[in-house]
Backbone as a chain_set.jsonl record, in Angstrom:
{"seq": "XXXXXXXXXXXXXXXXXXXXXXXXXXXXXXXXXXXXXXXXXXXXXXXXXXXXXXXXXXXXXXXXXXXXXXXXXXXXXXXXXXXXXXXXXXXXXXXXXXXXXXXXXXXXXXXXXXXXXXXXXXXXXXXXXXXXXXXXXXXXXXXXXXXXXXXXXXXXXXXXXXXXXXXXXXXXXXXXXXXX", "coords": {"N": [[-174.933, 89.577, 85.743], [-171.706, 88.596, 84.281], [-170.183, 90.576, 81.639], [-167.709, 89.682, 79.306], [-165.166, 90.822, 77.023], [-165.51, 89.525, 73.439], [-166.684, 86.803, 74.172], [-169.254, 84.982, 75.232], [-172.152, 85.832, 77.706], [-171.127, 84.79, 81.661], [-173.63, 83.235, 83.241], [-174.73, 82.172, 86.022], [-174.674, 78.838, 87.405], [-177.407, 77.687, 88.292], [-179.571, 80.172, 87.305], [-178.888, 79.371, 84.268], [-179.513, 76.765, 84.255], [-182.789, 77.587, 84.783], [-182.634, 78.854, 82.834], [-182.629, 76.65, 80.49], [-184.479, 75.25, 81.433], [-187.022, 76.598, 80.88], [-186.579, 76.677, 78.074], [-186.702, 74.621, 77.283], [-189.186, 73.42, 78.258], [-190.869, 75.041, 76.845], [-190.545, 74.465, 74.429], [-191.117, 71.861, 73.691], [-193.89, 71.932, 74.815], [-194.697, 73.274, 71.897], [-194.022, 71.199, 70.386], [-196.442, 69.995, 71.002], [-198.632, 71.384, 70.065], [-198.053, 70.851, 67.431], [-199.4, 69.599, 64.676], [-199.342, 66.198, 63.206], [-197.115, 64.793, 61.602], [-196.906, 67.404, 59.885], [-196.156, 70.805, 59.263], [-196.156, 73.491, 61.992], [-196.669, 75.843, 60.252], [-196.146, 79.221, 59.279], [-194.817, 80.186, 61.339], [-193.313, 78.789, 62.76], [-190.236, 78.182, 64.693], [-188.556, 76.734, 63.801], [-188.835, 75.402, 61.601], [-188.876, 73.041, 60.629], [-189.643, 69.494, 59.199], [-193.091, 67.419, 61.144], [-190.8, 65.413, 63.13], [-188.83, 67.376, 64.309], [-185.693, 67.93, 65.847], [-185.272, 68.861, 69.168], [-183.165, 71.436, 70.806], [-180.761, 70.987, 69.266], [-178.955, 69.718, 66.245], [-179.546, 66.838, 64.494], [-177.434, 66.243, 63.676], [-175.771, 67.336, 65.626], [-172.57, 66.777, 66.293], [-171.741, 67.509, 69.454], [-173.724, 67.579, 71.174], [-175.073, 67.741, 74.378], [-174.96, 64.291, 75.291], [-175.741, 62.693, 73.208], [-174.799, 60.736, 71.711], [-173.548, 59.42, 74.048], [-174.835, 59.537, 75.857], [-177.472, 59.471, 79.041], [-176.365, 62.094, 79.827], [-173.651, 62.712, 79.129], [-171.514, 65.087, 77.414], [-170.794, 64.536, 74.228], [-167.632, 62.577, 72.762], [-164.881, 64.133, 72.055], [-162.081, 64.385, 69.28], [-158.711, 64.868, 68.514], [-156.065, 64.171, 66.634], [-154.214, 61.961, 68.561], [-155.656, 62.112, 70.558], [-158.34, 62.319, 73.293], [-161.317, 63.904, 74.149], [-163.614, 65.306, 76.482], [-166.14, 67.963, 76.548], [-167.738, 70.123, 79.163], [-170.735, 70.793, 81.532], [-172.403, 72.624, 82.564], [-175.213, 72.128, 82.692], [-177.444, 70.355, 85.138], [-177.26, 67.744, 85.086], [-175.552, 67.183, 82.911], [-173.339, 68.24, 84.405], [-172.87, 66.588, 86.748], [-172.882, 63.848, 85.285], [-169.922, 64.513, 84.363], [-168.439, 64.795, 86.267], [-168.945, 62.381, 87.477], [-167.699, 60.963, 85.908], [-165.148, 61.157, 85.897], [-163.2, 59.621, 87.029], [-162.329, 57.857, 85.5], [-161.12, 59.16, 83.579], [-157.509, 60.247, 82.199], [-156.824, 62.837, 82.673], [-158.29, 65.509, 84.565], [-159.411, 68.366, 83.876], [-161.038, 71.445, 85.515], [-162.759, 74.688, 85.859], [-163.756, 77.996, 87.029], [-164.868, 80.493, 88.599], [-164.22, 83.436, 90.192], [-166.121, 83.588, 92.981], [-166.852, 80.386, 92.688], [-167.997, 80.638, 90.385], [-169.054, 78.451, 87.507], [-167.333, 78.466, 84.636], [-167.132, 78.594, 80.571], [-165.856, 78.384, 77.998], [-162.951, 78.583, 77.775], [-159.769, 78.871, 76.633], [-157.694, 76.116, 75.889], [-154.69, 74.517, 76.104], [-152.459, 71.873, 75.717], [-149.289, 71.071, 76.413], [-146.906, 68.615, 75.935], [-143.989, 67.087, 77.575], [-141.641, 67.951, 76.25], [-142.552, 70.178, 74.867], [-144.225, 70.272, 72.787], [-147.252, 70.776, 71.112], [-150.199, 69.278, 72.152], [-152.817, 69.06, 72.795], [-155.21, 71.494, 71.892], [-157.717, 73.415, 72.287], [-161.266, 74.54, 72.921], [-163.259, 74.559, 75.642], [-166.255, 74.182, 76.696], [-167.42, 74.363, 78.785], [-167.521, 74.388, 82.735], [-165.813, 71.993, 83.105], [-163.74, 69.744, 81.74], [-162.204, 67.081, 80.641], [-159.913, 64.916, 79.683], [-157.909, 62.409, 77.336], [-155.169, 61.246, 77.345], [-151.789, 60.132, 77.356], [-149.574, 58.178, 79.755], [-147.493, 60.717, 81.104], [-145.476, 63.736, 81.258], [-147.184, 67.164, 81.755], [-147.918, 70.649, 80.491], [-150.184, 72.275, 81.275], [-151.887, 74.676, 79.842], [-154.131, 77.68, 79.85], [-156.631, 80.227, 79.304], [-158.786, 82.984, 80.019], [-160.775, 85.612, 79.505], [-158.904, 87.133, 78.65], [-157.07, 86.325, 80.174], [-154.207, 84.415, 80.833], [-153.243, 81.769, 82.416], [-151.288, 79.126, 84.371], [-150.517, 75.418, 84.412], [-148.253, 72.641, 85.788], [-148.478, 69.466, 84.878], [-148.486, 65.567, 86.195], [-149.035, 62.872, 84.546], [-150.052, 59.903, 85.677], [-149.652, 56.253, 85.486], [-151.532, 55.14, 86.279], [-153.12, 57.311, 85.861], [-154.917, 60.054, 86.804], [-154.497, 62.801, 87.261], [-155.119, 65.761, 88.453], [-155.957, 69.652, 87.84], [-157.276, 72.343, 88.792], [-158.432, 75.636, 87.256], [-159.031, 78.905, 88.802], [-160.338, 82.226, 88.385]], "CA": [[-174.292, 88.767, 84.734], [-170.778, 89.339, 84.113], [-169.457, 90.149, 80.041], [-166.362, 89.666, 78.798], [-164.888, 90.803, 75.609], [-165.1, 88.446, 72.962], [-167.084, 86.017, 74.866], [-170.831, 85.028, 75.96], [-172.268, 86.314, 78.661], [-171.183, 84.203, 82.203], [-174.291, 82.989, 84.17], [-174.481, 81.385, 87.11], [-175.666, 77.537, 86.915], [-178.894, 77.983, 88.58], [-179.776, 80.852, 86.117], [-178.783, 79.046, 83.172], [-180.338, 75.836, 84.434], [-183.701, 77.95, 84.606], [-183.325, 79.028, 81.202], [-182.852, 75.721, 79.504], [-185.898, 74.187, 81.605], [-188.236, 76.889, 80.513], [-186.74, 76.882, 76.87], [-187.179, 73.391, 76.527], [-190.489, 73.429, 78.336], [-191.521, 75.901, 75.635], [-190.062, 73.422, 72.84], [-192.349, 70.706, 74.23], [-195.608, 72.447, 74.689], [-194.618, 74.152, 70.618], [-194.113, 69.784, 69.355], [-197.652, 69.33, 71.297], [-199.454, 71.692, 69.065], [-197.864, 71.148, 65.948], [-199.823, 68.669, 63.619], [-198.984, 65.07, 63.09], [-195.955, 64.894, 60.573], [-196.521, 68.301, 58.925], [-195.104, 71.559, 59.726], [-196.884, 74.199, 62.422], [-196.4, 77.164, 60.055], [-194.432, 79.824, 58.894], [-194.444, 81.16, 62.73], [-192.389, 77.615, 63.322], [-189.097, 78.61, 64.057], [-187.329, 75.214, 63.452], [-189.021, 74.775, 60.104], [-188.738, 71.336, 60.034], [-191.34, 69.106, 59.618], [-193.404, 66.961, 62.344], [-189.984, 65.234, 63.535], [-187.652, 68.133, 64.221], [-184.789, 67.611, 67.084], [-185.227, 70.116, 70.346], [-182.166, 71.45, 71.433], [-179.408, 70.727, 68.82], [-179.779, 68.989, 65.524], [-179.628, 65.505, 64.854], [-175.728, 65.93, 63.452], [-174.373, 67.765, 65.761], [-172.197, 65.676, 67.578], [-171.283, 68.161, 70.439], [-174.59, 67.9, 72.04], [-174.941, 66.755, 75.651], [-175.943, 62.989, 75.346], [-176.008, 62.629, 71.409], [-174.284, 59.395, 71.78], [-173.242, 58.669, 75.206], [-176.505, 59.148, 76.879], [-176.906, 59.97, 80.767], [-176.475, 64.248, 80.18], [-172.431, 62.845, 78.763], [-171.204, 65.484, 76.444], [-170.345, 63.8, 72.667], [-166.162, 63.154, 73.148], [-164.292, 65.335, 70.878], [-160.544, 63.853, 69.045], [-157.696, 65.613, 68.469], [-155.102, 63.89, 66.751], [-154.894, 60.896, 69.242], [-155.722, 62.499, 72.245], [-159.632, 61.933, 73.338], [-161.499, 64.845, 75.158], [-164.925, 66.119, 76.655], [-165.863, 69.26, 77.826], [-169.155, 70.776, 79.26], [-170.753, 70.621, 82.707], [-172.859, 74.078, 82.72], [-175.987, 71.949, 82.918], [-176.885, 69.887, 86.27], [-176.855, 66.356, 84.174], [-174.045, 67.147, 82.589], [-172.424, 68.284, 85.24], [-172.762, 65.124, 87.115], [-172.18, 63.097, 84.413], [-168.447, 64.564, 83.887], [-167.906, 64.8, 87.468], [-168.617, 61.074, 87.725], [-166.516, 60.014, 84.74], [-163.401, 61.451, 86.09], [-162.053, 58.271, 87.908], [-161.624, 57.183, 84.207], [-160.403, 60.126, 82.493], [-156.444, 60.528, 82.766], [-156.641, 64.223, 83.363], [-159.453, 66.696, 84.605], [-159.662, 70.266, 84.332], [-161.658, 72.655, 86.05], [-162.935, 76.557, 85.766], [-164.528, 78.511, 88.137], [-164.579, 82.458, 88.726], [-163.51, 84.211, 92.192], [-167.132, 82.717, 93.37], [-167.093, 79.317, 92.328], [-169.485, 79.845, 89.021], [-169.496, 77.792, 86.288], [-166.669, 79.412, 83.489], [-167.267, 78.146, 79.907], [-164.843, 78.95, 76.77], [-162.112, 78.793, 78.659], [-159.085, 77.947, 75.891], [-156.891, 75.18, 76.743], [-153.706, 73.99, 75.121], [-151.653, 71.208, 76.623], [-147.812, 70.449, 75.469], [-146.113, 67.59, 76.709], [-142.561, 67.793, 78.324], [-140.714, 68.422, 74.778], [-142.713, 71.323, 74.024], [-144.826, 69.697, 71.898], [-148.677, 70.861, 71.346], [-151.148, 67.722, 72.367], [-153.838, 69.603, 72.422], [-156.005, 72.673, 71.587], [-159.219, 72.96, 71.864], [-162.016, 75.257, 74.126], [-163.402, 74.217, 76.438], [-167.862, 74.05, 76.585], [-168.484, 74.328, 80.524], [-166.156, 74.099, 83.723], [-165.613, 70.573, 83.067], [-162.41, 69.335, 80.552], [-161.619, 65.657, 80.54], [-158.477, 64.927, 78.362], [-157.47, 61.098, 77.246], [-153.751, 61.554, 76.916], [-150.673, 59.697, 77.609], [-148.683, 58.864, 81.008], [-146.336, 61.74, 81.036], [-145.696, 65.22, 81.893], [-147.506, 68.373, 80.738], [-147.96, 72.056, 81.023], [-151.598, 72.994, 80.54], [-152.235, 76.415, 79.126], [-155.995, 78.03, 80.037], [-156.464, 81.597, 78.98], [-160.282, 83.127, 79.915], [-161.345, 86.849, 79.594], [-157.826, 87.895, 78.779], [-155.923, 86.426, 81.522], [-153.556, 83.406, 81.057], [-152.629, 80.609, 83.9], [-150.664, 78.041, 83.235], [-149.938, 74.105, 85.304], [-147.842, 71.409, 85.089], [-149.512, 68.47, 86.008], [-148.583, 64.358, 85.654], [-150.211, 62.275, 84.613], [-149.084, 58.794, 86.104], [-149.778, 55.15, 84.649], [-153.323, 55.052, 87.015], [-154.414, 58.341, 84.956], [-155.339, 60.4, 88.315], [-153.806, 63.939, 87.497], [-156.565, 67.114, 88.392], [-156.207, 71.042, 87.49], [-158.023, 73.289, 88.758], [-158.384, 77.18, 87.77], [-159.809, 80.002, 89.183], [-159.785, 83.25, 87.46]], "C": [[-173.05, 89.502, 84.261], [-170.707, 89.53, 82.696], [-168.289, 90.183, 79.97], [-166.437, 90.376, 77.227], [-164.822, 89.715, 75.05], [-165.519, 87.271, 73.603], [-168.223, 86.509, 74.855], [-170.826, 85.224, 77.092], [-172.026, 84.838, 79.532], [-172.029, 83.84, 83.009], [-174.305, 82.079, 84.981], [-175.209, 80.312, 86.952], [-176.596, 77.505, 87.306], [-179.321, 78.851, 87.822], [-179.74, 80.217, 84.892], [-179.864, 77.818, 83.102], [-181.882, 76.205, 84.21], [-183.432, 78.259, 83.313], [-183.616, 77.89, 80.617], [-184.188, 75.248, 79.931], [-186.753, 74.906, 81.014], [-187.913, 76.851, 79.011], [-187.184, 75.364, 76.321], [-188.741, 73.071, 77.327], [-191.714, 74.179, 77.286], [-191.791, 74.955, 74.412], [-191.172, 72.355, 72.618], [-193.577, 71.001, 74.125], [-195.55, 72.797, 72.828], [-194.909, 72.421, 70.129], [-195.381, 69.892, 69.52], [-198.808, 69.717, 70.491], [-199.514, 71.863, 67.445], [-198.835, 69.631, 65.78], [-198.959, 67.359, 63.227], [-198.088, 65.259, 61.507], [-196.282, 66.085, 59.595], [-196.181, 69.639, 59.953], [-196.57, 73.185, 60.614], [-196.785, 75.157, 62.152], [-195.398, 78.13, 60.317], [-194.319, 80.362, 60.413], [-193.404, 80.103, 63.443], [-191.083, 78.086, 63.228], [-188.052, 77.756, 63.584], [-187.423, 75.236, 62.28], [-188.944, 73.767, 59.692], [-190.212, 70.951, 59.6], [-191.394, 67.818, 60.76], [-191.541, 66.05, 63.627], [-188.687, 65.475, 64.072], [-187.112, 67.838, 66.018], [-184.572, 68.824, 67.787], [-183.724, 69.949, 71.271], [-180.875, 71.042, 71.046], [-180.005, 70.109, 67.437], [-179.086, 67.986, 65.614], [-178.023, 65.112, 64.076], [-174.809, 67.01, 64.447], [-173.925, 67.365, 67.078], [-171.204, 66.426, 69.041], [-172.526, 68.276, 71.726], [-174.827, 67.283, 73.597], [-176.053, 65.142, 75.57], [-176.104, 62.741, 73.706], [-175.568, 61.601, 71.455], [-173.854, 58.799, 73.053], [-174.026, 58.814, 75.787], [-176.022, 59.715, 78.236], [-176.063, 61.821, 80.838], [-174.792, 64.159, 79.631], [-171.968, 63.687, 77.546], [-170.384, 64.268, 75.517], [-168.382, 63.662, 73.304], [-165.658, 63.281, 71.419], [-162.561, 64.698, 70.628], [-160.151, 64.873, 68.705], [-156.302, 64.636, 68.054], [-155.191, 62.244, 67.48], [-155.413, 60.579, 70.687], [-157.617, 62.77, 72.263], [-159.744, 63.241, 74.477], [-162.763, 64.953, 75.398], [-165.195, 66.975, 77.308], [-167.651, 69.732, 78.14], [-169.449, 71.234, 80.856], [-171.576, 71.648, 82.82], [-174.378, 73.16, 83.309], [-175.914, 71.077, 84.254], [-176.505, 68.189, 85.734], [-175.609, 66.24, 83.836], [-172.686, 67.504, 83.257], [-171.847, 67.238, 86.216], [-172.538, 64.169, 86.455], [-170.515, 63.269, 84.023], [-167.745, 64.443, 85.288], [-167.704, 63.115, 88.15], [-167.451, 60.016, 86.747], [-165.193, 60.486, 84.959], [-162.226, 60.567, 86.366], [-161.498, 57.787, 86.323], [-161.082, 58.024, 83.084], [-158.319, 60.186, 83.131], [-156.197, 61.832, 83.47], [-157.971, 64.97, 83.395], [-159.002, 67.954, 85.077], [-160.729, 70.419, 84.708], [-161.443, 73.955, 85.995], [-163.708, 76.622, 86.354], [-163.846, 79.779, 87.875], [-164.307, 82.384, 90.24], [-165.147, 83.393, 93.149], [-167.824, 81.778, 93.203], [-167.83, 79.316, 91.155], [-168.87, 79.345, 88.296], [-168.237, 78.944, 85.674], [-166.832, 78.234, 82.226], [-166.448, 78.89, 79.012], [-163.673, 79.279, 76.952], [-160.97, 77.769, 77.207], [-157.907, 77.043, 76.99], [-156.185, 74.485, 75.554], [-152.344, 73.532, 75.904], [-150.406, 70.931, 75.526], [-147.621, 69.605, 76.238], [-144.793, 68.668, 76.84], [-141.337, 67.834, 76.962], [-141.614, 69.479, 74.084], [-143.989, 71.409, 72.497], [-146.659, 69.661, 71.615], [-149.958, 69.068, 71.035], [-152.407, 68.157, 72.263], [-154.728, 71.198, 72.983], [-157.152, 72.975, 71.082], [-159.523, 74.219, 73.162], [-163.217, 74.568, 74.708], [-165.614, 74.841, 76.613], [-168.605, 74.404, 78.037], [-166.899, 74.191, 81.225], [-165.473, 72.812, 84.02], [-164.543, 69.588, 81.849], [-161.894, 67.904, 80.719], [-160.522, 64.857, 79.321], [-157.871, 63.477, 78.966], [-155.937, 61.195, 77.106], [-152.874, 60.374, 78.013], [-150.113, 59.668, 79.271], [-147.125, 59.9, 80.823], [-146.33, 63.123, 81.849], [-145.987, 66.414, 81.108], [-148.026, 69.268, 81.143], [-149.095, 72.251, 80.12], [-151.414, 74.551, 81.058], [-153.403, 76.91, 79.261], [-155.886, 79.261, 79.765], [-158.372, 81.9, 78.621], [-160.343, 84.529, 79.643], [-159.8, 87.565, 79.375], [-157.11, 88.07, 79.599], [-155.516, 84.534, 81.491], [-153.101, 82.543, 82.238], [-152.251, 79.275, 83.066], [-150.252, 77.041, 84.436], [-149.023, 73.349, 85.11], [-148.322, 70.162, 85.947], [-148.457, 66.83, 84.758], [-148.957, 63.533, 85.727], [-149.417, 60.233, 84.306], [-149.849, 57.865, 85.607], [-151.353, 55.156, 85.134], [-153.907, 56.033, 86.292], [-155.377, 59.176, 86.317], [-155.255, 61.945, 88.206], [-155.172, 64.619, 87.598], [-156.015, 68.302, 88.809], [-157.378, 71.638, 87.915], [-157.81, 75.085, 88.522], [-159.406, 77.747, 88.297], [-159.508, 81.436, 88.59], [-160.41, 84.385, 88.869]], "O": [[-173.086, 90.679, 83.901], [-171.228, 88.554, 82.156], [-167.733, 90.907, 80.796], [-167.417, 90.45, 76.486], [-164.275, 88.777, 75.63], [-164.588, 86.468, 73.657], [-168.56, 87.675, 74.651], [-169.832, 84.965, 77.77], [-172.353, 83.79, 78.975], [-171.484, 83.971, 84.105], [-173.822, 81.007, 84.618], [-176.323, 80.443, 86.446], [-177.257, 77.085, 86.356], [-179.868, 78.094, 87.02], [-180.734, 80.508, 84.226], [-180.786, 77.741, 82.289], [-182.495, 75.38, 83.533], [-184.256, 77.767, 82.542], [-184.746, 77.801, 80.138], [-185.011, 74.875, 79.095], [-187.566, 74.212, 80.404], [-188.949, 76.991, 78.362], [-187.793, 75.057, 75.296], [-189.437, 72.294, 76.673], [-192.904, 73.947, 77.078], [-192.785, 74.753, 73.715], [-191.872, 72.119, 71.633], [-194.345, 70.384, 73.388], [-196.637, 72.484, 72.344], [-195.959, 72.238, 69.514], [-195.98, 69.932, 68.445], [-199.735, 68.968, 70.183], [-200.241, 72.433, 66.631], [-198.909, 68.767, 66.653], [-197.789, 67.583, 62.92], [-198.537, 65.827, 60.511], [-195.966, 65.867, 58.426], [-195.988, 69.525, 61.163], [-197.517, 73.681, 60.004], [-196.733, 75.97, 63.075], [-194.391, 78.145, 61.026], [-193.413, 81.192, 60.494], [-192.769, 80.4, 64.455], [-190.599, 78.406, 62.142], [-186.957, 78.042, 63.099], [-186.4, 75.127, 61.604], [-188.932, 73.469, 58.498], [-191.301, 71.526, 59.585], [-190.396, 67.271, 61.228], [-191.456, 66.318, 64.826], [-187.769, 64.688, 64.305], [-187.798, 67.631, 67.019], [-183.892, 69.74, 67.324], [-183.28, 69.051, 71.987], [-179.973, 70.769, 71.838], [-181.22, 69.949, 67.317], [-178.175, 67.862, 66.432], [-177.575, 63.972, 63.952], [-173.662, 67.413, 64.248], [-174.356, 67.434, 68.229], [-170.185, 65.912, 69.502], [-172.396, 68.818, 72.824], [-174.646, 66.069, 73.691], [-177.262, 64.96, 75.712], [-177.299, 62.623, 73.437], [-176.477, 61.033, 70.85], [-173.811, 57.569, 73.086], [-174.076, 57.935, 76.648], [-174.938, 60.181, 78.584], [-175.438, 62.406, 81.723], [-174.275, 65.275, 79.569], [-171.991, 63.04, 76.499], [-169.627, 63.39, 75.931], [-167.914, 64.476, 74.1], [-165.908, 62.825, 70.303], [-161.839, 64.549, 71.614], [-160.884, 65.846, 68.529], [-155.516, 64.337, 68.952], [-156.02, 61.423, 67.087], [-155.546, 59.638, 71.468], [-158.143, 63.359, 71.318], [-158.903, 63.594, 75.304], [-163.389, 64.661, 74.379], [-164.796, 67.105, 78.465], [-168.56, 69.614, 77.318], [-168.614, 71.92, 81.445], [-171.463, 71.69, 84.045], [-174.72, 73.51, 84.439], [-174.794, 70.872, 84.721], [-175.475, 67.613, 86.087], [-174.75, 65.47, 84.264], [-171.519, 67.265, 82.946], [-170.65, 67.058, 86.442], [-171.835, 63.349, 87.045], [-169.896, 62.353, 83.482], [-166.59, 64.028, 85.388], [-166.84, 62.689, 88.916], [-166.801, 58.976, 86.856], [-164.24, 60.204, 84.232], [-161.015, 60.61, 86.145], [-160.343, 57.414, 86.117], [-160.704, 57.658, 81.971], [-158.002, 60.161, 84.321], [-155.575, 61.979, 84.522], [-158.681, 65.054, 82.392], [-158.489, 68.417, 86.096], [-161.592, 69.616, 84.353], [-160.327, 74.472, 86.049], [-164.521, 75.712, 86.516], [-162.815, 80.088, 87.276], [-164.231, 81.499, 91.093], [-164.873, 82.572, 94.025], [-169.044, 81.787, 93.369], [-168.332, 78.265, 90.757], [-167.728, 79.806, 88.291], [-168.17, 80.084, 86.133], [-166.721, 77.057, 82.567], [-166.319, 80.091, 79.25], [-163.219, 80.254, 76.353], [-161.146, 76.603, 76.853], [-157.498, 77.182, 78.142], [-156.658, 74.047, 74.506], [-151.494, 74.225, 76.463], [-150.46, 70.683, 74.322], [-148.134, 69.7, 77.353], [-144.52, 69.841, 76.588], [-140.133, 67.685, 77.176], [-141.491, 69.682, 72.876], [-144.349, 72.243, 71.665], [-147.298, 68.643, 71.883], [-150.248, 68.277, 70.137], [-153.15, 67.506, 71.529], [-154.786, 71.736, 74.089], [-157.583, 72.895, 69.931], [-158.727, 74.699, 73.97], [-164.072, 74.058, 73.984], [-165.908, 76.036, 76.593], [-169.782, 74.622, 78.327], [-165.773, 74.017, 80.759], [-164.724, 72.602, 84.975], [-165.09, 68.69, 81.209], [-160.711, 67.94, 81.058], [-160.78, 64.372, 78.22], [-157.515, 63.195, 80.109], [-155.885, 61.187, 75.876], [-153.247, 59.935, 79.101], [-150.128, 60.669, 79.987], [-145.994, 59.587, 80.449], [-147.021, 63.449, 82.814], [-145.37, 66.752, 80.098], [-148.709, 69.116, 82.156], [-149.16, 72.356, 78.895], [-151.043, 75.203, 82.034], [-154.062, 76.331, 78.397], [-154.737, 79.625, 80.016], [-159.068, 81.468, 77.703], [-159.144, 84.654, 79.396], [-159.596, 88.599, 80.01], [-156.543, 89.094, 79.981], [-156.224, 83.632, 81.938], [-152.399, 83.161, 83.039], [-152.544, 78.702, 82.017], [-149.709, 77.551, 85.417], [-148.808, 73.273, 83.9], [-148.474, 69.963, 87.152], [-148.041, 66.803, 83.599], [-149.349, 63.082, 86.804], [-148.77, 59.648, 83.436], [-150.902, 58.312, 85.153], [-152.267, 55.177, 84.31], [-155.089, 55.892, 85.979], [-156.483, 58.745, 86.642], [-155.935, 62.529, 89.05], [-156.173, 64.216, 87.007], [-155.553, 68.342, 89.949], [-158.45, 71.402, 87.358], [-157.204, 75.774, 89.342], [-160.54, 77.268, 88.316], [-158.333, 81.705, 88.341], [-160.27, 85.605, 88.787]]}, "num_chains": 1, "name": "protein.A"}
């Protein structure tokens, strides 16, 4: 597992994928022995009571599928520019990979051996210089609603900047990829 400064550790999507199944296989077996609407003690680490939400809570709208269902990360505004980012899981990875035909622009991250990069900042200007958006990025997967025009995306991972210009024509087609 690689570290970065200033960053979570990078694991590879099969690794990560095994964690979430056994953490939420854990989560599951923990609802099965708690008690019908009261709380399975102070050893509970949610603390809720009988109805508590596994794997995010029930406001926070970044979670994969919280409103768009089918593994679709929540989409995130900016101003008037529409975005979603994720992909680390295999749902959600297929879910952003299929919604691309309708996104205007997709990014991609990847390391020197294709893994998975997550937190990857990203800050697009249009062609006057003009910041559209700034935001980081959740998984190797960036889908950005924006304008037909032209614009120089900005990515900066582990302390190493790359930079595109990509346009993005009336069909909405343009695709970025880095590699670090």
């Amino acid at each position: 597992m690689k570290m970065f400064r200033n960053t979570r550790p990078v694991l590879p999507a099969a690794a990560l994928a095994a964690a979430l199944a056994i953490g939420f296989a854990g989560s599951a077996a923990a609802q099965q022995n708690m008690p019908p609407g009261g709380n399975a003690g102070t050893d509970d680490m949610r603390g809720t009571q009988g109805n508590a939400t596994v794997g995010g809570s029930s406001t926070d709208d970044t979670s994969a599928g919280n409103a768009n269902g089918e593994g679709m990360p929540q989409v995130q505004k900016q101003g008037d520019v529409s975005y979603v980012s994720g992909g680390v899981g295999q749902d959600e990875s297929k879910a952003l990979q299929a919604a691309q035909h309708s996104w205007p622009l997709a990014l991609r991250f990847t390391g020197p051996k294709s893994e998975f990069l997550a937190d990857v900042r990203v800050q697009i200007t249009d062609a006057h210089g003009a910041n559209v958006l700034d935001a980081t990025s959740r998984g190797p997967y960036m889908l950005v609603r924006v304008r037909p025009g032209r614009y120089t995306v900005h990515v900066s991972h582990a302390g190493v900047d790359k930079t595109s210009a990509v346009t993005v024509g009336s069909n909405g087609s343009a695709r970025a990829s880095f590699v670090w």
